[in-house]
C-alpha positions as a Python dict, from the first residue, in 0.01 Angstrom:
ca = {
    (1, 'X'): (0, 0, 0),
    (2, 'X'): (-15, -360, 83),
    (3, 'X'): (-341, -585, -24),
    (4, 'X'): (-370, -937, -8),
    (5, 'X'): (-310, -1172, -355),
    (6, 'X'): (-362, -1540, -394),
    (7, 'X'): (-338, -1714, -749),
    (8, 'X'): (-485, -2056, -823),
    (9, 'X'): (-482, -2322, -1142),
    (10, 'X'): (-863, -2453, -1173),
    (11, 'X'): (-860, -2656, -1456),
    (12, 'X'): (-740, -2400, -1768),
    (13, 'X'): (-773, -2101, -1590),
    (14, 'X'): (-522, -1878, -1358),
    (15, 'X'): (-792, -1734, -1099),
    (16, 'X'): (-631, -1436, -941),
    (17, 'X'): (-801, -1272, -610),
    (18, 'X'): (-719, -945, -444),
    (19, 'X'): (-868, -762, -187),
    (20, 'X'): (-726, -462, 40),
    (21, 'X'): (-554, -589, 363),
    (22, 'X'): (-874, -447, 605),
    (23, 'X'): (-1108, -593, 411),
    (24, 'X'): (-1024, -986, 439),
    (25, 'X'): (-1229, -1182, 704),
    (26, 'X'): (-1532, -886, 678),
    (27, 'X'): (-1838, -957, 502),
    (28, 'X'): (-2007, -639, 319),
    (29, 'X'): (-2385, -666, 280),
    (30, 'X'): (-2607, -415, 111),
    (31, 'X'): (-2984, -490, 4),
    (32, 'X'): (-2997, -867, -95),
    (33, 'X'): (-2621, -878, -109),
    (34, 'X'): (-2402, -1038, 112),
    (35, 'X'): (-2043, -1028, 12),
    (36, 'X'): (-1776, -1195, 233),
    (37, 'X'): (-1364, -1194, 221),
    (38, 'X'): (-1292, -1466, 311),
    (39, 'X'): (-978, -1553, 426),
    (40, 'X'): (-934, -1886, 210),
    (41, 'X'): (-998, -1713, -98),
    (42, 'X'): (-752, -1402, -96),
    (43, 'X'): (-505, -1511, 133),
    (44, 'X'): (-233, -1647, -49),
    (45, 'X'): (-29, -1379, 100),
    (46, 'X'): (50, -1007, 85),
    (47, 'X'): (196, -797, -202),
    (48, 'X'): (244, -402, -261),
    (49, 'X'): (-52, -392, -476),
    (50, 'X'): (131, -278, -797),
    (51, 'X'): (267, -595, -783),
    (52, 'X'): (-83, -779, -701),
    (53, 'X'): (-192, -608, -1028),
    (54, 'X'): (99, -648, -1244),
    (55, 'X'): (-13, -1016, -1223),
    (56, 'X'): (-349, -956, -1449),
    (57, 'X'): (-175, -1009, -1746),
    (58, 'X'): (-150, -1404, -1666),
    (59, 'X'): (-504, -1468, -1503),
    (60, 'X'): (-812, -1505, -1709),
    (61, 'X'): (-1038, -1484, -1433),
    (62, 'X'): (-996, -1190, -1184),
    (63, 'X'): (-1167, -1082, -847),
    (64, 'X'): (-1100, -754, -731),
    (65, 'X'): (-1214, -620, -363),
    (66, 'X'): (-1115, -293, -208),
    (67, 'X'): (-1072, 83, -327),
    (68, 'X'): (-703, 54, -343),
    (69, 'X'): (-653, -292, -578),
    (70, 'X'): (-972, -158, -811),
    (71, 'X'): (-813, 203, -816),
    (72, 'X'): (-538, 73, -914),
    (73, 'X'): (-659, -145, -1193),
    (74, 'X'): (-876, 106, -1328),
    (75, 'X'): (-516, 356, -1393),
    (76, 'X'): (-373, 69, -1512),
    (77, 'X'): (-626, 32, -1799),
    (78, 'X'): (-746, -372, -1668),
    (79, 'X'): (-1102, -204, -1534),
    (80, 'X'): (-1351, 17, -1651),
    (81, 'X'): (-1470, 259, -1435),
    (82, 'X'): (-1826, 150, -1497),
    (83, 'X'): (-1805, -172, -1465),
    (84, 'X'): (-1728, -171, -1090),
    (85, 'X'): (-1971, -244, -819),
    (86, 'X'): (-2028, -92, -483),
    (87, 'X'): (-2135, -331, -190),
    (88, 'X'): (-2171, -128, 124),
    (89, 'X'): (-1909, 157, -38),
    (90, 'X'): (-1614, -84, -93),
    (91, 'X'): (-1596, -118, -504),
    (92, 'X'): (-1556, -478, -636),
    (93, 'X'): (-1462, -578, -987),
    (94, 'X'): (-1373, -851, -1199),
    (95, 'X'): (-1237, -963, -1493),
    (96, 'X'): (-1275, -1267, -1691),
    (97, 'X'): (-1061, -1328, -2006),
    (98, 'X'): (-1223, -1547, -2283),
}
């Protein structure tokens, strides 16, 4: 499975975003929620998404969008299970490293 992965230097931190390949360019909304994918923020390009993931261990700050990437980060011990949200049925997660 393919997802899309873009990594970024802001000032100390490695920001790391990935989201499943259907969801970039939607925007989920649910309640007072509104959640977009946008395109500039998660496109860096694709990766299999064991790959995407693999890159955790250098980022300190992590968003994660789609039931594949999170899935996939939960088995791989970087997410708990309870700690992900659901906007609109797609989970979302993220991870910051202090």
């Amino acid at each position: 499975m393919e997802v899309y992965v873009k990594l970024k230097q802001v000032g100390k931190n490695v920001v790391l975003a990935i989201c499943d390949v259907e969801l970039l360019g939607k925007t989920l909304r649910e309640g007072k929620i509104t959640f977009k994918v946008k395109d500039e923020f998660y496109n860096g390009g694709k990766a299999s998404v064991d790959e995407a993931v693999s890159m955790i261990n250098n980022s300190t700050i992590v968003n994660l969008v789609g039931k594949c990437c999170v899935e996939k980060a939960i088995a791989k011990g970087y997410v708990h299970p309870e700690a992900v949200l659901s906007i609109e049925g797609v989970p979302h997660a993220q991870i910051i490293k202090l």
